[in-house]
Every structure is written in C-alpha cells, then in structure tokens.
C-alpha atoms as one frame of an Amber mdcrd trajectory, in Angstrom:
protein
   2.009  27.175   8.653  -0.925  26.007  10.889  -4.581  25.373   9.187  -7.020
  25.495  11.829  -8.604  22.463  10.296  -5.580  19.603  10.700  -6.258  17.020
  12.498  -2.730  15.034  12.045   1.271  15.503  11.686   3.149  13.854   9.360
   5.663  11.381  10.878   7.846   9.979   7.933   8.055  11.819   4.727   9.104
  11.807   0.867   8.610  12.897  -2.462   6.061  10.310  -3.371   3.928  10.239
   0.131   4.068  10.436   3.842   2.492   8.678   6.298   0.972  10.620   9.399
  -0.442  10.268  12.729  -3.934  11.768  13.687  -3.783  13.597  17.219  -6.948
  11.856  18.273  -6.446   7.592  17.745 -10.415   8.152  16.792 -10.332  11.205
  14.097  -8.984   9.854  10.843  -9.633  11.056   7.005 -11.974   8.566   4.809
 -10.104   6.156   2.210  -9.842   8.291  -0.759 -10.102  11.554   0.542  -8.072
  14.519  -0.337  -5.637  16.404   2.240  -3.424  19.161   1.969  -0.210  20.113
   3.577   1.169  24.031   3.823   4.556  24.439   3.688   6.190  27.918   3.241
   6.784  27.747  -0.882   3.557  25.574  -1.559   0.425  23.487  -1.002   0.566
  20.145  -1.362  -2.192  17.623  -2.017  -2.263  13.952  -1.557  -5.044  11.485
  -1.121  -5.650   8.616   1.028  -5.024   5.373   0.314  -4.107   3.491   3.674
  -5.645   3.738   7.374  -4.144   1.486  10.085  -5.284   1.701  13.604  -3.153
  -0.029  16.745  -1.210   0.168  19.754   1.600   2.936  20.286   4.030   0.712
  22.069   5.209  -2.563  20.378   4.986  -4.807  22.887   1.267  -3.679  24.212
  -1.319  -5.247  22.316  -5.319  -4.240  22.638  -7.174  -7.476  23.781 -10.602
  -8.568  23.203 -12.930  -7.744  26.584 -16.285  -8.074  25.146 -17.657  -4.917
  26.325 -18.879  -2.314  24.007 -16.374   1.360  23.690 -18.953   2.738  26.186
 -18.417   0.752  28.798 -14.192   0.512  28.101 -14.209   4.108  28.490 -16.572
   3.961  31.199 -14.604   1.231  33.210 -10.733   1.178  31.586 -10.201   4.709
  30.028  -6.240   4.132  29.967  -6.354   1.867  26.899  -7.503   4.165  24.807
  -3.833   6.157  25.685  -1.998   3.692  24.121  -3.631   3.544  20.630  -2.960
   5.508  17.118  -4.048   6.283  14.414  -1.793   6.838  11.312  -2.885   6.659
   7.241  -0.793   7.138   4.546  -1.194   9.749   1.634   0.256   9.688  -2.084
   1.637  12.662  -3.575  -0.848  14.011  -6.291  -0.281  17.361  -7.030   0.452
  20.976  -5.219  -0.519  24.509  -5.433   2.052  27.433  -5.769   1.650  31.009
  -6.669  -1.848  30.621  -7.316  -1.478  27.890  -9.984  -2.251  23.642  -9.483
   0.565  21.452 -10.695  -0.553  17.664 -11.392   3.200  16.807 -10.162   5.548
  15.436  -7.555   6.274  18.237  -5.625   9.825  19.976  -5.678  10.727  18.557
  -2.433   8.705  16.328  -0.037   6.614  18.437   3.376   9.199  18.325   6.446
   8.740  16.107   9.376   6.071  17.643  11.896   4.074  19.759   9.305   0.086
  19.183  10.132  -2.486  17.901   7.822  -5.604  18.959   6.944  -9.073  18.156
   4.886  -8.785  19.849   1.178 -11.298  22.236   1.397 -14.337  21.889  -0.475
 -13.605  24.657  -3.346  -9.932  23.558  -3.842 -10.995  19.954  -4.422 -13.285
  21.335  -6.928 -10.386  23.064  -8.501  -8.041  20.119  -8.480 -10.706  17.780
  -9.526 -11.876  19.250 -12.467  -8.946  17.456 -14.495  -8.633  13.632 -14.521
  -4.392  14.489 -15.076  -4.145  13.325 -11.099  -4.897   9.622 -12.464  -1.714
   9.594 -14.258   0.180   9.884 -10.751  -2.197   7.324  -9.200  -1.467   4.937
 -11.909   2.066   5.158 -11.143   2.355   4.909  -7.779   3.656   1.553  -6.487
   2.465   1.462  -3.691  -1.191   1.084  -4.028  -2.320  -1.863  -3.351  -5.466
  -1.551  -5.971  -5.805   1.658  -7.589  -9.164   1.134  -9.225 -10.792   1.063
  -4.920  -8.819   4.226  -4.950 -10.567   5.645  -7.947 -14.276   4.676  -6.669
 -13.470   6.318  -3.456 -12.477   9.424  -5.548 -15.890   9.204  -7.666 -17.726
   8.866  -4.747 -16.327  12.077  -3.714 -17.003  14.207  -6.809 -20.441  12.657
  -6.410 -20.586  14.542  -2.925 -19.333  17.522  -4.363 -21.806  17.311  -6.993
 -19.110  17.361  -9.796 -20.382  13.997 -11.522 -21.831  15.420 -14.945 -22.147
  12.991 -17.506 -19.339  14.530 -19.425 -17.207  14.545 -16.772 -17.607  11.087
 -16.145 -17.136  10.663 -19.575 -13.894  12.457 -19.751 -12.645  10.205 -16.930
 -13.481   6.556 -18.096 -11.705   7.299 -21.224  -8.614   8.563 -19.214  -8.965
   5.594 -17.201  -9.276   3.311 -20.678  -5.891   4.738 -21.768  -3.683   4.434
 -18.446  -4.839   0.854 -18.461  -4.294   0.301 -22.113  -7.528  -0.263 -23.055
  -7.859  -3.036 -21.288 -11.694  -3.972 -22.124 -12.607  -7.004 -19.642 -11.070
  -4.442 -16.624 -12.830  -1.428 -18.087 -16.208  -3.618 -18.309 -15.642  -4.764
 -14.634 -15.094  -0.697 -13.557 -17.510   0.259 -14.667 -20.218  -2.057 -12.911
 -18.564  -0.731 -10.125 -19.282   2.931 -11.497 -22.930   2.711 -12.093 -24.072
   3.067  -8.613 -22.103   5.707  -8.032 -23.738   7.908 -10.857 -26.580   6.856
 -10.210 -27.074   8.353  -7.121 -25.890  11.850  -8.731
C-alpha cells in the first residue's frame, strides 16, 4: 500500500524493527517519533530510536571543505549523490481491523514497503496508554531508553496530551518497569519537569 506521506523504504527487516532509508539523504523523522508501515493485513507502528547519516558507497568518504551547504551545492552538487540517510525503528505496536495491539506484530513489514509519519489522530490513539513502554523496556537494542522516553513526552507535549494525570499514569508505569528504582526515577524526572512545564 502507498501513503502519500512516506518519505522512506525499509531496507532490512524483522519482527522486532527495521531499519530504512529516506529517499532524500536530507528528509529524516525526529529521534523519538512515531512511523507507521501499511502492509495488506495491518498497520504497524514503530518509533525512532537511531538516525545515521553517510556515504552510499564504502569506500567514498565525505571530506571536510570548509564551505557552508550553500556554496557545496552551489559549486560541487555531485556529493550530495553519494550520501544517505537511514534510521532505525522498534516495533511497538500495530493496528488491524480497527483495533491497536501493544504487540510484536504477527510477522515483520516485507523488504521495500514505505514509511510514513503516524498521523496526528492515530498517535493520539496509540498514545493514550503507557502499555507501549513495556516493549521499549524490552528492547535490546536501545542504547538508553529513558532519551527515548523524553523524546516521546516531548511529543505528547506537542500533541497537547500532557495532562497531569496522564503524566501521572506514566511515571508510575515507568517506576514499575524499572523496579522502583528511586535514585533513576529522581534523576527522570528532573529531566521531566521542563517538559511539563512548557504544557
């Protein structure tokens, strides 16, 4: 299925992620963001936790000319040809018949299939329950979930979903998945305040 919104294809694939590459080297999501990918039984949703920017072929290298991206696309437009962009997404729920599963999905999106930004009133939907955080908390991969989870905040912020309930509602989730861990709860929420208070 094509959503006239994607912006990327994935490239490697499985149950618990996929990476993809944006079409443009210079349009990529924002860390923490939530993306969806059709497929023909579902819609799945991941977030992202990883951006990397570089050079398409191994062996070519972009080097340091001191001139601003003005004047390299002014004067040397072909090095721009050789760069990507690819981020990498975890696995945090899907959509299917109507109804939002906090779940792997049944079977990871195929090879090719495009990505696009959640839309606005489906990341309401999905973020109304703090049961994603269970998946984030048990993802490997991440290399520190609790940048992951500001990223997210900010975003509810921006979607003005940051009541004090719900905020509520997800510090003690987040209190329980790291077992109550007071000294890293403390620390998170220094980090939090900010955030709400610009709600």
């Amino acid at each position: 299925m094509k959503n006239n919104n994607a912006f990327a294809e994935i490239i490697e694939s499985s149950l618990q992620g996929w990476l993809a590459q944006s079409w443009q080297w210079n349009t990529f999501p924002q860390f923490g963001s939530l993306i969806v990918v059709e497929t023909k039984k579902r819609t799945i949703f991941g977030v992202v936790y990883q951006i990397q920017t570089g050079s398409m072929e191994p062996m070519r290298y972009p080097f340091p000319y001191q001139k601003t991206e003005e004047e390299l696309l002014r004067e040397q437009p072909q090095i721009f040809e050789f760069l990507k962009t690819t981020f990498s997404c975890l696995a945090i729920g899907y959509q299917e018949k109507g109804k939002i599963f906090y779940l792997a999905a049944p079977e990871p999106p195929q090879i090719h299939s495009f990505v696009a930004p959640m839309p606005s009133d489906t990341a309401k939907q999905f973020l109304c329950s703090e049961r994603y955080l269970h998946l984030l908390f048990g993802a490997n991969q991440l290399f520190n979930v609790d940048e992951l989870l500001l990223a997210i905040l900010k975003q509810q912020a921006e979607l003005d979903m940051l009541s004090s309930d719900k905020v509520t509602t997800f510090i003690n989730t987040y209190s329980l998945l790291t077992g109550n861990d007071y000294r890293r709860l403390k620390l998170f929420l220094q980090r939090v305040e900010p955030i709400v208070q610009t709600v």
